[in-house]
N, C-alpha and C positions, 0 to 999 in steps of 0.2 A: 490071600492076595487081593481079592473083592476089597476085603473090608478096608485094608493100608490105603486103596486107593480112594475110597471115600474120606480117608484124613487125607488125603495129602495135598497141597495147594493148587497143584494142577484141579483138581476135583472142584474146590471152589472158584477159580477161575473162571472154568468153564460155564462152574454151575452161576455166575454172575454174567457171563456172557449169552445163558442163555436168558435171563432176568432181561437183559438191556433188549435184547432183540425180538422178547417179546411184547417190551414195553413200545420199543418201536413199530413191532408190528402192530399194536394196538390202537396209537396215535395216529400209521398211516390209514387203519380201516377207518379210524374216525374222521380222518382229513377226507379222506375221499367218500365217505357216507354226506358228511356237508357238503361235498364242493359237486355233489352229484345231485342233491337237491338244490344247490343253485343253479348246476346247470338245465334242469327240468325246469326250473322257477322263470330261468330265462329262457327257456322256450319256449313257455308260454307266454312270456313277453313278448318276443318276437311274434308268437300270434297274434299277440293284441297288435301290436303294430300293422301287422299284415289287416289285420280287420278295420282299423281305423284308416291305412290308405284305403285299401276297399272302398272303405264308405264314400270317403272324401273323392277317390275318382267315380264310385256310383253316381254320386249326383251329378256331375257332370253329362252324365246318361241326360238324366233327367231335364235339367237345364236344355240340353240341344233337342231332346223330345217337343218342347215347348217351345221353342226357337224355329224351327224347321221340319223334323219331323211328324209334327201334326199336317204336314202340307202336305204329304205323298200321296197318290192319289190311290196305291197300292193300300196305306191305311185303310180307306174306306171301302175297298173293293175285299181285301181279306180281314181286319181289324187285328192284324199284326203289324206292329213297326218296330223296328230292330233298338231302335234307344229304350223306348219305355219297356219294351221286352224285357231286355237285356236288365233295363233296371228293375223293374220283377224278379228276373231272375234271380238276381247279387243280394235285392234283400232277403227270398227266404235262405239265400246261402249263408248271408251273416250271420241271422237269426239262428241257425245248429251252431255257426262258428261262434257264436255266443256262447250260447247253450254247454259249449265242450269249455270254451273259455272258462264259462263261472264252476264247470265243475273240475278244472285242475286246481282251479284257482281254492276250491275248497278243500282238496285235495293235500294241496300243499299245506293246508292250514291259514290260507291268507285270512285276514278277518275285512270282508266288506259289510258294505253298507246293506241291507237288504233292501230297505227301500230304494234304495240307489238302482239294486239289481230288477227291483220289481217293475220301476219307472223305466227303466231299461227297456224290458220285457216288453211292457205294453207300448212303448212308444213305436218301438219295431214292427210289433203288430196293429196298433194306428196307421202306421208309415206305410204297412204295405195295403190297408181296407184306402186309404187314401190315392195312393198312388192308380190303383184299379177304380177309381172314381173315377179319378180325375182323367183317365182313359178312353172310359165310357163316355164320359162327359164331353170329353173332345170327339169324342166317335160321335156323338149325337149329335152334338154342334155344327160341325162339320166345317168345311173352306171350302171356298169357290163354288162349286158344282153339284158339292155333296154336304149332306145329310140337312139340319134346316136353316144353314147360312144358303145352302143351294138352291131351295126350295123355295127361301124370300128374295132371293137372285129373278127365280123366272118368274114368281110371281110380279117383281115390281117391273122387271123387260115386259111381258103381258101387259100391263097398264103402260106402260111408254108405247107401245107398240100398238094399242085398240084405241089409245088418247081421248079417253074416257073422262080425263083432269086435264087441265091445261099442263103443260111442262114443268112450269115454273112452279106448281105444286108438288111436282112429283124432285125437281131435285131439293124441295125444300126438305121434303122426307129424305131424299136419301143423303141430305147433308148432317140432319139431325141423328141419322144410322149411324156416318163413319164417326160425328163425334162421339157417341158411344161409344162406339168398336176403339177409336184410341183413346179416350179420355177414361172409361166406365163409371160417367158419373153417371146418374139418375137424373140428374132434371133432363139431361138428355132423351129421356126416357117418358119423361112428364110432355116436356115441349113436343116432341114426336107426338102419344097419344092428345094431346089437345088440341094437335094441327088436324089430326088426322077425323076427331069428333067435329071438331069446325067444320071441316069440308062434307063430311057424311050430312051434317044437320042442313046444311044448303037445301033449299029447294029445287037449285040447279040440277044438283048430282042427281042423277040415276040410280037407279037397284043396281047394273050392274057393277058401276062405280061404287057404289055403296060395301056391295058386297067384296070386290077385289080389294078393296082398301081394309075393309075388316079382316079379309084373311091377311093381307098384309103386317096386319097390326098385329093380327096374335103370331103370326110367324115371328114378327121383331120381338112382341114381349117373351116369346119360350126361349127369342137366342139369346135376349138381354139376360135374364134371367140367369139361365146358364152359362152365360160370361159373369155375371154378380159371384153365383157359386163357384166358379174354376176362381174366379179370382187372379189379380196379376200384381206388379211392382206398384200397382196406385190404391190397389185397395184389398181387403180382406178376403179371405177366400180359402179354398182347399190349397189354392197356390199359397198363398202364407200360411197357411199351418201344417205345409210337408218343408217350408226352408225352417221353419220355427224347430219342426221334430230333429232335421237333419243336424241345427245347430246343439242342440239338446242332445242328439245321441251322440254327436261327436264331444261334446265335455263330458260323457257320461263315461264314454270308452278312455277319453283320457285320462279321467280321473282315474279307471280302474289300472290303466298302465302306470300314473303316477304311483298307484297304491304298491302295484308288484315292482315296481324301479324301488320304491321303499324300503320295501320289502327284502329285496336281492340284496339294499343296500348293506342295510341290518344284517342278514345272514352273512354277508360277507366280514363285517366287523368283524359277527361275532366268529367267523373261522378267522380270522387274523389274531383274534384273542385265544381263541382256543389254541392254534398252531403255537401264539407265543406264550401262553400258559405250561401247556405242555413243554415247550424246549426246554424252560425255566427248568419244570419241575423234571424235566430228563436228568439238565444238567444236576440238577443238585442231586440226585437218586445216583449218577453215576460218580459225584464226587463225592458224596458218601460212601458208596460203592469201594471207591480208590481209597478213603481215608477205610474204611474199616477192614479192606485187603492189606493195606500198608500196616493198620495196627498191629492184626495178628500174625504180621509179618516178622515187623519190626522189634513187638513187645519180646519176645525171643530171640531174636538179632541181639539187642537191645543186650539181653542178659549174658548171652554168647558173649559181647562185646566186653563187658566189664570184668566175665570170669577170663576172658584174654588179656585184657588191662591191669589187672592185678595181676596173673600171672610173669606177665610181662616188670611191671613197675617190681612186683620183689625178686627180681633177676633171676628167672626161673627158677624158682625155689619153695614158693607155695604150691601145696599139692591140694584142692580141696576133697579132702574124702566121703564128702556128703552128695556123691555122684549122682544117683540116685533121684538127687531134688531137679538136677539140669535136663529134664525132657521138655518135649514140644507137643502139642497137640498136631502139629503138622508133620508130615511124614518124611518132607526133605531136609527141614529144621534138626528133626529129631536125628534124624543120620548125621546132621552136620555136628551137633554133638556128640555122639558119641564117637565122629571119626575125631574130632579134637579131641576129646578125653585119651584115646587111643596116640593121639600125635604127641599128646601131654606126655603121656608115658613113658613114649618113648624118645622122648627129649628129654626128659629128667635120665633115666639111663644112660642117655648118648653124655648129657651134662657130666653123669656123675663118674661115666668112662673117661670122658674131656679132663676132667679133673685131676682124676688122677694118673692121666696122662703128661697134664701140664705140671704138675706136683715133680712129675718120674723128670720131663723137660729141664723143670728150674733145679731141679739136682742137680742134674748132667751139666745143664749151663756152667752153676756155681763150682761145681767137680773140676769142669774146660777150665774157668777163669783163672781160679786157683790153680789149678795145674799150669796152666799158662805165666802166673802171676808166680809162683816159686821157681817154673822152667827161666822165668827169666832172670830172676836172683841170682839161680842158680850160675846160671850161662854168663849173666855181664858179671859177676862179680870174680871169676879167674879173667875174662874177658879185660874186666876195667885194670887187673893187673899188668897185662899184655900190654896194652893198648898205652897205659900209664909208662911202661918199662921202656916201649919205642919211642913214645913225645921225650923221655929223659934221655935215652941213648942221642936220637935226634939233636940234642942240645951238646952232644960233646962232639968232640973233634976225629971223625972217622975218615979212615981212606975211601976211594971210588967204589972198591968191591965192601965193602962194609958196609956204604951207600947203597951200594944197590943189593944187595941181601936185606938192609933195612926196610928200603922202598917193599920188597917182595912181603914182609910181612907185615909191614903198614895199610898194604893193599888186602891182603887174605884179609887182617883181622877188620878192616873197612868194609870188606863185602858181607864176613860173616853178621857182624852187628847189624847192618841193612837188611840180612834177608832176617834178622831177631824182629828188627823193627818194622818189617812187612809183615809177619805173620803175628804181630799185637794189634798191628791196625786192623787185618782182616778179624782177629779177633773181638776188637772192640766195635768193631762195624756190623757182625753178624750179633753182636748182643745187645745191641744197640745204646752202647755207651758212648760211640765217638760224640763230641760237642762243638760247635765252630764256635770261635771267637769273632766278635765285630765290634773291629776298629776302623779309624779310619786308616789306605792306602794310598799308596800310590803304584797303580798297576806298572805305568811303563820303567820309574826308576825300579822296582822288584823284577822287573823281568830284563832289562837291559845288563843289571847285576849276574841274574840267574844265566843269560846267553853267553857271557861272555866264561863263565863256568865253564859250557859245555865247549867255548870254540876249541879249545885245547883239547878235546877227546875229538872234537871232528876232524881238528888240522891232524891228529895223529895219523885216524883214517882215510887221510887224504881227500877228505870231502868238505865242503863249503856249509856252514850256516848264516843265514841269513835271519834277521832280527826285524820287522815291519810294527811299528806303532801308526795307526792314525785315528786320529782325535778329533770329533766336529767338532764346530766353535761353540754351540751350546750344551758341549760335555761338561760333565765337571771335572776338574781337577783333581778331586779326591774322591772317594768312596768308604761306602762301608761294607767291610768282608774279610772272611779269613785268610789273610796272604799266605799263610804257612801250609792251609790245603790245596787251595788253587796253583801253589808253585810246587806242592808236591802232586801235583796234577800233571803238568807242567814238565816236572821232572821224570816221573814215567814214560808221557806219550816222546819227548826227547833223546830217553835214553833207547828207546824199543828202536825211535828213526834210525838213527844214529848206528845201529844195532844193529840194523836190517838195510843200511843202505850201502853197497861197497863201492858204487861211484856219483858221482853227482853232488846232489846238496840236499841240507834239510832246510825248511824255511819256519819261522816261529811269524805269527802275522796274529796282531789283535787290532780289531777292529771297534772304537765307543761311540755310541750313540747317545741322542739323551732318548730314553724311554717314553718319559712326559714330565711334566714338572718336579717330580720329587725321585725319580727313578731314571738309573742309565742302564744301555743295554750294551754288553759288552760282548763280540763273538771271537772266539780263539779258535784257532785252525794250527796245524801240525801237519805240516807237506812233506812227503820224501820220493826218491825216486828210487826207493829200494826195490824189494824183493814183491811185494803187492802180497795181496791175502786174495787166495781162490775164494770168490762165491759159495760152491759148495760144502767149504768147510768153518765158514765165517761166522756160522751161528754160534758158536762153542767160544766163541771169544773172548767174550766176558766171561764164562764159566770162572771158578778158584779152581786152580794145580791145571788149567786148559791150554793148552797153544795152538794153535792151527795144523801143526802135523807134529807127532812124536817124533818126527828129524827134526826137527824144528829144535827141540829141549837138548837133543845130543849134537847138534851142531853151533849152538848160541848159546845152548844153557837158558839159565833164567828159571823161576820157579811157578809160573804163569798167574801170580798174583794182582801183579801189579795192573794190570787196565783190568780185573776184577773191583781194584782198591778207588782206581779212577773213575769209574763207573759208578761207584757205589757213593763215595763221595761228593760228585755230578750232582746225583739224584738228592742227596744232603742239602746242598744249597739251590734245589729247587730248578735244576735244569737235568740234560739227557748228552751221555756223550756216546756222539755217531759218529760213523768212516763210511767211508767213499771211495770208488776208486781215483786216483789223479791221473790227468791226460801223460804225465809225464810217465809212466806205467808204473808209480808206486801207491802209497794212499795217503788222503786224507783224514785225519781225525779233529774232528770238530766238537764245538760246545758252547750255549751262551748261556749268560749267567746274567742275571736282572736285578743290580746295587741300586741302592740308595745313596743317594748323593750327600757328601759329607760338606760341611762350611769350609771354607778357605783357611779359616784361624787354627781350624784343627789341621793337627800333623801326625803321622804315623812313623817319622822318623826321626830319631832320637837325636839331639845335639850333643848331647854327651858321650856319643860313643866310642867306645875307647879303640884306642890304636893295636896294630901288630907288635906293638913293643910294647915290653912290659913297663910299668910307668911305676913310679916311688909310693911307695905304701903310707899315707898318714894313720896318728889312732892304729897302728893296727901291729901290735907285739907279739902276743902272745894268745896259741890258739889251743884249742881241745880237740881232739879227733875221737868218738864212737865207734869202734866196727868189731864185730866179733870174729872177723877175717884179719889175721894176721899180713895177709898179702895185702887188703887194700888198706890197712893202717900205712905200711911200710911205702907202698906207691903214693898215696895219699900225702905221706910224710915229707918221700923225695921232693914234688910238686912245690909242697909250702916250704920245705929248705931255702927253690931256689929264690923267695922272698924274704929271706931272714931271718926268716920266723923261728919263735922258739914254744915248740911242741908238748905236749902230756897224751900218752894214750890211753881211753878206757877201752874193758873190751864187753862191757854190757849196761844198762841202766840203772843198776845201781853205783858200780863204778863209777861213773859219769857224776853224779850225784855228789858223791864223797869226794871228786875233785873239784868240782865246782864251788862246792862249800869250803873248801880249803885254800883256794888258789884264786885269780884275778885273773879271768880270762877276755880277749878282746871279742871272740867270735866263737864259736863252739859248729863243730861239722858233725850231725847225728846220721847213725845211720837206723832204717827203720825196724828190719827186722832183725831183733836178736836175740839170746836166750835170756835165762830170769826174768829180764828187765826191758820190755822194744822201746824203739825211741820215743815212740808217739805217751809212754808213761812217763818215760823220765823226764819230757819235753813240758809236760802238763807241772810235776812237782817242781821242775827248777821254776816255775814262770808264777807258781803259788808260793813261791818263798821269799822271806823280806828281803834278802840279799839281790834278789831280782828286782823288786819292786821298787829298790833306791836305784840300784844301777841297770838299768835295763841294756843287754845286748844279744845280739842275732844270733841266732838258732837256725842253720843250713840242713836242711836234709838232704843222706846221701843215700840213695834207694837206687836199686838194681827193678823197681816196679817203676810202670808206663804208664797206669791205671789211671784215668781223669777219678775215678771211689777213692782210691790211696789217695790221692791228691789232696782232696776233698775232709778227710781223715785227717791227714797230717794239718790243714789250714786250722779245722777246728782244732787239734790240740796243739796248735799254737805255734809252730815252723815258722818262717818269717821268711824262707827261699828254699829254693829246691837243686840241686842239683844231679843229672841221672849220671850212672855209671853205664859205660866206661865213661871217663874223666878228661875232657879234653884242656890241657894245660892252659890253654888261650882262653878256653869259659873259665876256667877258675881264676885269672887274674882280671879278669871284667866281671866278677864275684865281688872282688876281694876287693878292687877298686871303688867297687858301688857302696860297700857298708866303710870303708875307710874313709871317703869323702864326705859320707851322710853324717848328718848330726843327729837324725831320728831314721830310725830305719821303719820300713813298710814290709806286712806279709804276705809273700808269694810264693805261689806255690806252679813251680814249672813242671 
């Protein structure tokens, strides 16, 4: 069980899912391994930063040290002052924060300058030997009071005050003082001592003048001196080369943040490249991934597929027995094969059961047809004697009760043939031989014909039918369709109202639409206020041999075909016949049917149709009758008597034959099935013989068969009309009329 699961697709799925995710996990340690050195890289940026304001607000220490904090009297009393302190302080604090600076900075691998870092270095430590000069320097210097600005203070008040010089000496000096003190030039320094040797070489001056003036003088040259060396904005000094170093270490420090701003830059790229290096190469890894999962998917699919395509294209019929080859390396592939091979199998079986179930089927069928097809030979052919014997009696001159004993059996043998020919149509309809014809109609003159049919059975009944046509103006006039099934449509759901209604009315109501341009839509409705159909027992409706309740069959009769027949016929020309209940408490049955619109010039009704009276026969002497029935020779016979005619009987196809070659017949009536010789041979030889070939005349077939196949049969061997038994006297004189006025006859087969 281990090992299936290592074939089977799940197994690599996973095992690919675990690939992507660790491919992922490996791209994120590497994203965050970079973006964790940048963000140290910029830390130490942000140091740098931090160190370069430092610096920059350090000097400002410095500056106000020298601005005013040299004044406090506090400096010279303790030689602490809080600015240059303070600025001591910050530089040796830079100085480590350097220090840490250049070693993250190597750290990270930055590449500087060394000498950069060394000038660095020492400047720092210049900056701070300097700054502690310049300190002292002022400490010794002193202002006002204190150290030896102090000192040449009381020495030159002592000489103003002992007037030892005249005045005017003494502010000469100390005009030449302050221009040093703010200019710090030297000749300042020149002209002082030359004034001051002047006065000394006097013979006027005294020793002790002498000597106050000389201490004087070296007092001024130590503090000039010492202003030359602090230095200020006019001239050189430790004061310009601590702005010098300040300027210097601040491009120094910039540069090194320029270097890691670089730096950070670069490393960022290069994580933007790497991130999109990596997606790239994800995605392609993972849609390789997909194609090489799909391959070994599909390449078996693939095979599956075409061993189902061929089985399939030779109509389940190829078995391939080289089973065996159709495995999968994959585990659910492989079961999908072998459950098809398995489904294969047992589809050929089920097939080869189908088979010869349908074989046992088309037997049975052909066995019904046939049975059907000689039941009704069988049946209409004493029928068509009947049937034939009352249209003749009919024609002679009977009392009331002879009329109506004839009516009695005009009606029996009318109902018997109706339910013959209900139970051909359900037969040709479950075998699927019924066929519609399309021609053009016209619905309303067809059904106003058909209504008026039935008023007479409803006036019997004492009930009202009512006849509704309406037509939109963009109907057409004509259509295409079978009139003969839609009015035997027609004629069931009318006879059933009719049937089931014992007061009221029935209503006949069609409704034409135009569909859309080349189609109408026609809806028929069948209203009654009969008996209604219970709900619960309505499904059975349609059924064949069904009615709504078995009192139903003993109270009305009826063989429950017929809205089986309508039903079934409906669904033929592409529509559904429903019911409903009606307000009036009977039902409706309804249906539409969706024609094609026929042209105006075409007509579905015949100009030539002949009348209830029999009319004068031209061309038309002598006939031949076929039939191996003695009886319908003889009813046959009666029929054509009462036109003149002068008759020959055969009673098989060869007969038939040998009077044909002997005699000059105008029209010949075969009939189909007979012994020796059926019509459909004898029909083929007269029509292959010279005698035919100069004279050509019509060949009637007379068949007790309904079959659209007979039909079909008889066209190709050569019949030229049809007509069925029983024999209605009035079709056979609009027979007889049709080839008697033709000059060239046409073959049809009814």
């Amino acid at each position: 069980m281990t090992l299936n699961f290592y074939k089977s697709y799940r197994f690599k799925i996973i095992l690919s899912f675990i690939f992507i995710i660790t491919i992922a996990t490996i791209i994120f340690v590497g994203y965050n391994y970079y973006t964790n050195k940048t963000q140290d890289l910029q830390k130490v940026t942000n140091r740098i930063y931090t160190l370069e304001s430092n610096f920059s607000n350090n000097t400002k220490n410095f500056q106000s040290f020298l601005l005013h904090g040299y004044k406090n009297p506090l400096f010279y009393k303790t030689k602490t002052e809080k600015n240059i302190d303070t600025y001591l302080n910050n530089i040796s604090k830079q100085k480590e924060n350097l220090n840490v600076v250049i070693s993250k900075l190597k750290e990270k691998d930055i590449g500087l300058n060394s000498n950069l870092i060394s000038k660095l270095k020492n400047s720092f430590e210049r900056l701070d030997t300097l700054s502690t000069q310049i300190k002292d320097k002022k400490f010794k210097l002193g202002f006002k009071d204190f150290g030896l600005i102090g000192k040449m203070r009381r020495v030159v008040h002592n000489i103003e005050s002992s007037k030892i010089i005249p005045n005017s000496q003494i502010l000469q000096l100390r005009r030449f003082e302050k221009d040093f003190l703010l200019r710090s030039e030297k000749i300042y320094i020149t002209n002082f001592n030359n004034f001051i040797l002047e006065i000394t070489s006097k013979p006027s001056t005294n020793t002790d003048a002498r000597k106050a003036l000389n201490q004087y003088k070296a007092l001024f040259n130590n503090v000039s001196t010492l202003y030359i060396e602090i230095g200020n904005n006019n001239n050189k000094g430790i004061y310009e080369e601590i702005i010098t170093l300040n300027k210097s270490i601040s491009n120094n420090i910039n540069a090194i943040k320029n270097t890691a701003l670089n730096t950070i830059t670069s490393k960022n790229a290069d994580i933007k490249k790497y991130v999109k290096t990596a997606f790239i190469l994800t995605i392609i890894f993972i849609a390789s991934l997909i194609f090489y999962l799909s391959q070994i998917l599909t390449r078996d699919l693939k095979k599956l597929q075409i061993s189902m395509h061929k089985f399939i294209k030779s109509g389940f019929k190829e078995f391939d027995t080289n089973r065996h080859e159709d495995k999968s390396k994959i585990l659910e592939i492989d079961f999908l094969y072998r459950a098809y091979h398995m489904l294969k199998e047992n589809l050929l079986e089920n097939i080869k059961g189908l088979k010869l179930t349908i074989e046992e089927l088309e037997r049975t069928t052909a066995y019904k047809s046939s049975f059907l097809a000689n039941m009704s030979h069988e049946i209409r052919t004493p029928l068509n004697g009947i049937i034939g014997i009352i249209n003749m009696l009919n024609q002679t001159n009977l009392d009331k009760e002879q009329l109506k004993l004839l009516d009695i059996a005009n009606y029996s043998s009318s109902h018997l043939l109706g339910l013959i020919n209900l139970i051909l149509d359900y037969s040709k309809i479950t075998a699927g031989k019924m066929e519609l014809e399309d021609r053009a109609i016209n619905i309303d003159d067809d059904l106003k014909k058909l209504s008026k049919i039935f008023q007479f059975q409803a006036s019997e009944k004492g009930i009202d039918l009512f006849y509704s046509y309406k037509k939109a103006d963009n109907a057409a006039n004509l259509v295409y369709g079978d009139t003969i099934r839609i009015n035997q449509i027609i004629i069931n759901l009318l006879n059933n109202a009719i049937k089931f209604t014992h007061q009221g009315w029935v209503k006949l109501e069609v409704k034409q639409e135009q569909f859309d341009d080349h189609y109408d839509s026609l809806y028929f409705s069948i209203e009654d206020t009969g008996i209604g159909i219970n709900k619960e027992k309505s499904k059975k409706i349609f059924q064949a041999f069904e009615q709504v309740d078995i009192s139903t069959t003993r109270k009305y009769g009826g063989t429950g075909l017929g809205l089986t027949i309508s039903y079934e016929l409906a669904a033929l020309m592409g529509s559904e016949l429903k019911f409903k209940s009606a307000n009036s408490g009977g039902t409706i049955f309804y249906f539409e049917l969706k024609l094609k619109k026929a042209p105006i010039a075409v007509s579905s009704i015949s100009n030539n149709t002949p009348s209830n009276e029999f009319s004068i026969l031209r061309k038309t002497e002598k006939v031949l009758i076929v039939d191996d029935n003695k009886m319908n020779q003889k009813v046959l016979g009666l029929m054509l008597k009462k036109f003149n005619l002068s008759i020959d009987y055969a009673s098989n196809g060869v007969e038939a034959i040998e009077l044909y070659n002997q005699n000059p017949y105008d029209i010949i009536f075969m009939d189909i099935q007979m012994p020796i010789m059926d019509g459909l041979e004898a029909t083929q030889l007269i029509k292959e013989s010279y005698k035919f070939k100069m004279q050509a005349i019509p060949i009637i077939a007379v068949s007790a068969s309904a079959y659209t196949d007979d039909r079909k049969k008889a066209h190709k061997a050569g019949i030229d009309d049809f007509i069925s038994k029983p024999i209605e006297i009035k079709e056979l004189h609009n027979l007889l009329i049709k080839y008697s006025f033709k000059n060239d006859y046409a073959i049809y087969l009814l």
